[in-house]
C-alpha positions in Angstrom: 28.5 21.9 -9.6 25.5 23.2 -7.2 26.3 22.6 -3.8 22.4 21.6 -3.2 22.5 18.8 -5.7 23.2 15.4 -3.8 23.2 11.9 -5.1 22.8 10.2 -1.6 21.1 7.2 -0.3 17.2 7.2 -0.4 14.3 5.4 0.9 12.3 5.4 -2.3 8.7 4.2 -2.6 6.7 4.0 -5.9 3.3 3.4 -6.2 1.2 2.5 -9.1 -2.9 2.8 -9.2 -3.6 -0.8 -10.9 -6.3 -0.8 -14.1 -6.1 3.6 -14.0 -6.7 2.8 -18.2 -10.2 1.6 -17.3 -10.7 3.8 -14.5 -10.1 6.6 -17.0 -12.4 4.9 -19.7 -15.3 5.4 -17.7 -15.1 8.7 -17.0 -17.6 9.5 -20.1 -21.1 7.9 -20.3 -22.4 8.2 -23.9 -19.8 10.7 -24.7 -20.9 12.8 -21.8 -18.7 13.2 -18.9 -19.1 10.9 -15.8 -18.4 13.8 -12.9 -18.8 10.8 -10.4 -16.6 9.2 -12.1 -14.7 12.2 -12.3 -15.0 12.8 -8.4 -14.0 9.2 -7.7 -10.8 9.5 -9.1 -9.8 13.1 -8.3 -10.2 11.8 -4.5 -8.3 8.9 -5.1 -5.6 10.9 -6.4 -5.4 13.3 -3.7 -5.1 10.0 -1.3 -2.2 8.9 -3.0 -0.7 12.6 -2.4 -1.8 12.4 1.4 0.5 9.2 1.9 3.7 11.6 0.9 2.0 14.1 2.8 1.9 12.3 6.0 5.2 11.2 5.5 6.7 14.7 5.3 5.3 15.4 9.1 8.1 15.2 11.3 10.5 14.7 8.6 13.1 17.3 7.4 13.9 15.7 3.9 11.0 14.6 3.0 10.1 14.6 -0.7 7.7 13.2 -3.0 6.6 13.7 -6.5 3.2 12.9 -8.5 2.4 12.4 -11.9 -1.2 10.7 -13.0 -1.6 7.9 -11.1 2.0 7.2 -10.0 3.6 8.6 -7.1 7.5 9.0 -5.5 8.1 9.3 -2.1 11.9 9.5 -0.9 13.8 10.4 2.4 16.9 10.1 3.6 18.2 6.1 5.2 19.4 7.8 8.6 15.8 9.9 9.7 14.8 7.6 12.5 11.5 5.9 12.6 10.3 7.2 9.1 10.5 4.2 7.2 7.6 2.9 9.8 5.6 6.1 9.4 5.7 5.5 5.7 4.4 2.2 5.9 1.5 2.9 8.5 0.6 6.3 5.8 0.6 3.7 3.0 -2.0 1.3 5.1 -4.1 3.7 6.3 -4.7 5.5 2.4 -4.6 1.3 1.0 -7.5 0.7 3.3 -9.5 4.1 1.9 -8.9 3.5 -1.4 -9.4 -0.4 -1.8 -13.2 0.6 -0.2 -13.3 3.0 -3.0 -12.6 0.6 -5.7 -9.0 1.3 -6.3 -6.5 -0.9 -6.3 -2.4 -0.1 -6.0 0.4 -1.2 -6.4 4.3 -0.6 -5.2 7.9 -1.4 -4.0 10.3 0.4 -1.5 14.3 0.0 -2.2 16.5 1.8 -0.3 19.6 3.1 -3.1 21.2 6.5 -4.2 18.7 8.5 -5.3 18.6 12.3 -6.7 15.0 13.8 -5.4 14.2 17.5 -6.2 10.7 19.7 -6.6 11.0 19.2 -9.7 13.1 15.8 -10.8 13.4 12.7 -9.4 16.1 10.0 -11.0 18.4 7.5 -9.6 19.1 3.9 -8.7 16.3 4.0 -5.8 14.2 5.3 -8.0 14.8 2.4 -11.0 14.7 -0.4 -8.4 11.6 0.3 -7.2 9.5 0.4 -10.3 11.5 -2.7 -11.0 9.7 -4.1 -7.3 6.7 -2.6 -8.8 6.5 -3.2 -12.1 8.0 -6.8 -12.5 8.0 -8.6 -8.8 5.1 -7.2 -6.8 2.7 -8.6 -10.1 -0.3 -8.3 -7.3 -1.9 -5.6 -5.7 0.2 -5.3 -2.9 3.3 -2.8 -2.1 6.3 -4.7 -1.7 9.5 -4.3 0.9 12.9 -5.0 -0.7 14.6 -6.9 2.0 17.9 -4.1 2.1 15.4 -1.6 2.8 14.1 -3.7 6.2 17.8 -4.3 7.1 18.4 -0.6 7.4 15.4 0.3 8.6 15.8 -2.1 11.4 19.4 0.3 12.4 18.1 3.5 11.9 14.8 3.1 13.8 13.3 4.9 16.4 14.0 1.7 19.0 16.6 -1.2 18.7 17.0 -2.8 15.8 14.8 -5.9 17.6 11.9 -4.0 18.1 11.9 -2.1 15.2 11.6 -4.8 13.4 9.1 -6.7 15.3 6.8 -3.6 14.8 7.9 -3.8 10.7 6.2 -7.5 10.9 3.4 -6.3 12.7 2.6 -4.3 9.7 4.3 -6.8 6.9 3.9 -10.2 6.4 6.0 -13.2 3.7 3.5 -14.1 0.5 3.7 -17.7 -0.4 6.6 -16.3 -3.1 8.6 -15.2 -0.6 7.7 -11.5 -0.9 7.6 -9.5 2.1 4.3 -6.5 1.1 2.4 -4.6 3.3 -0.4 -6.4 4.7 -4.0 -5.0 4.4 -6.3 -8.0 5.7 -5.1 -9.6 9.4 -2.1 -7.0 10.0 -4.7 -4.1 9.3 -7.1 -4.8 12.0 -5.3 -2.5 14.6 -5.8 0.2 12.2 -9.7 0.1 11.7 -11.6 2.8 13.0 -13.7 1.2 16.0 -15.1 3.1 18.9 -13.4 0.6 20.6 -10.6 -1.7 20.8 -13.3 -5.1 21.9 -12.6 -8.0 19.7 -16.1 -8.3 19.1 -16.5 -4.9 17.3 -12.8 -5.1 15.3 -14.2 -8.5 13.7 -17.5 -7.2 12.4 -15.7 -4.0 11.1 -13.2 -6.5 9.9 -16.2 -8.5 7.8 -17.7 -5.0 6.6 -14.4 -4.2 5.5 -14.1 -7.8 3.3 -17.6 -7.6 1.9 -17.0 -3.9 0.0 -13.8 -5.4 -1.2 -15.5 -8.6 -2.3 -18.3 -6.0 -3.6 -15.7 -3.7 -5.8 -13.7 -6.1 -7.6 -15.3 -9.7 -7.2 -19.1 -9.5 -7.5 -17.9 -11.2 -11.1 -14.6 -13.1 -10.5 -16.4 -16.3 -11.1 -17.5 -16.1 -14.3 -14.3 -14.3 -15.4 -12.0 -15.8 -18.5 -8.7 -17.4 -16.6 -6.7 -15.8 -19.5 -7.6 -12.3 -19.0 -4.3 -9.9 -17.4 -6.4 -9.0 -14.9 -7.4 -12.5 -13.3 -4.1 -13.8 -11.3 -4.8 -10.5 -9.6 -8.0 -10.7 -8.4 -7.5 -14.3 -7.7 -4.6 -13.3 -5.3 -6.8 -11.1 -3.8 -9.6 -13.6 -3.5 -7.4 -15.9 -1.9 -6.1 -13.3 1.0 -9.6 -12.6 1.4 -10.4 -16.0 1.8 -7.3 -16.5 4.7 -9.2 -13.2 6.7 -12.0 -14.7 6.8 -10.2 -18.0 7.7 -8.7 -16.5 10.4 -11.6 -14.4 11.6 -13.4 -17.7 11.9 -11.3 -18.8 14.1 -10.6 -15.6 16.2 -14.4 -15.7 17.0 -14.2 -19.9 17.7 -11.6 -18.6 20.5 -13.3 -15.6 22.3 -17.0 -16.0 21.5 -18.3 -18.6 24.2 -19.9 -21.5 22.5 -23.3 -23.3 23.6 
């Protein structure tokens, strides 16, 4: 057997692009082709590649693998700080591509895992399409709870910071999920030309009103027993908590008459 082949443990991510069927089915407009369309998704795509991409800076076993709208990003348990990095190169591409229209999906297990250039197979691998597949059910990327325990040990501070800063960027779901939090826990990441409260909360109402704009403008009217409803409805509802708590962010440093 090839020395280079190793069967080892893995952070493994998997990320799904939610509804790509439709995305695809309107890529021709009276059987001519839709190059906006066509543009749209191309840059959505090469998004989802940046997030790997990000992740391999700084790392020496880095890998990742793409096909369609699905993408595998692995690296080994003991690289310090990368499971953070990961996370913050998720949120920053989840924030792009939810203004774009695109919604995603995913779940990071930490398992043995076999990760080439060219194949990727393995336990890691199976557990998180599992998180993916059959737990995350929303559009939200979802952290396995061995995979925060570990991270915690081979961070790049003590395990107590570490993961204060994985919170920072995570927060529960009323099922008892921990995923990746793009409303309140992505405010830090905006771009702002400046850090004032003032400015973070108006980029922080822009940033609800294209979401509300992409995927809501029709969530009224829309049949309870369509697939796609307890989706948007989970969105909805986190949208409705930022604004919530936007409301009262402004109540506390806005000075009232």
């Amino acid at each position: 057997m090839s020395n280079e082949l190793e069967y080892d443990y893995r952070f493994c991510c998997f990320i799904d692009i939610l509804g790509f069927k439709n995305h695809i089915n309107e890529l021709e407009i009276n059987d001519k082709p839709n190059m906006d369309k066509v543009e749209s998704i191309h840059i959505a795509l090469k998004k989802i590649k940046e997030i790997g991409e990000n992740s391999q800076v700084g790392s020496q076993d880095c890998k990742i693998s793409q096909f369609s709208d699905n993408i595998v990003i692995s690296f080994s348990y003991y690289e310090r700080g990368q499971f953070l990095s990961l996370l913050l190169s998720i949120l920053h591409i989840q924030l792009e591509l939810v203004q774009m229209g695109f919604l995603i999906r995913g779940g990071i297990s930490i398992e043995r895992l076999f990760h080439s250039n060219e194949f990727v197979f393995g336990k890691a691998l199976v557990k998180a399409y599992e998180l993916e597949s059959k737990q995350a059910k929303y559009p939200r990327i979802i952290l396995n709870d061995d995979a925060i325990e570990i991270a915690k040990e081979f961070g790049e501070h003590n395990p107590n910071q570490e993961e204060k800063y994985i919170r920072q960027l995570a927060k529960k779901d009323d099922d008892g999920q921990w995923y990746l939090d793009y409303f309140q826990s992505a405010m830090s990441e905006f771009d702002t030309y400046s850090y004032e409260y003032g400015e973070v909360i108006e980029v922080s109402y822009k940033y609800i009103e294209n979401i509300e704009n992409n995927f809501l403008s029709n969530f009224n009217s829309m049949d309870k027993k369509c697939g796609y409803y307890d989706k948007l409805d989970w969105l909805n509802n986190k949208l409705n908590d930022f604004k919530n708590y936007l409301s009262e962010l402004e109540q506390k440093i806005i000075p009232q008459p």
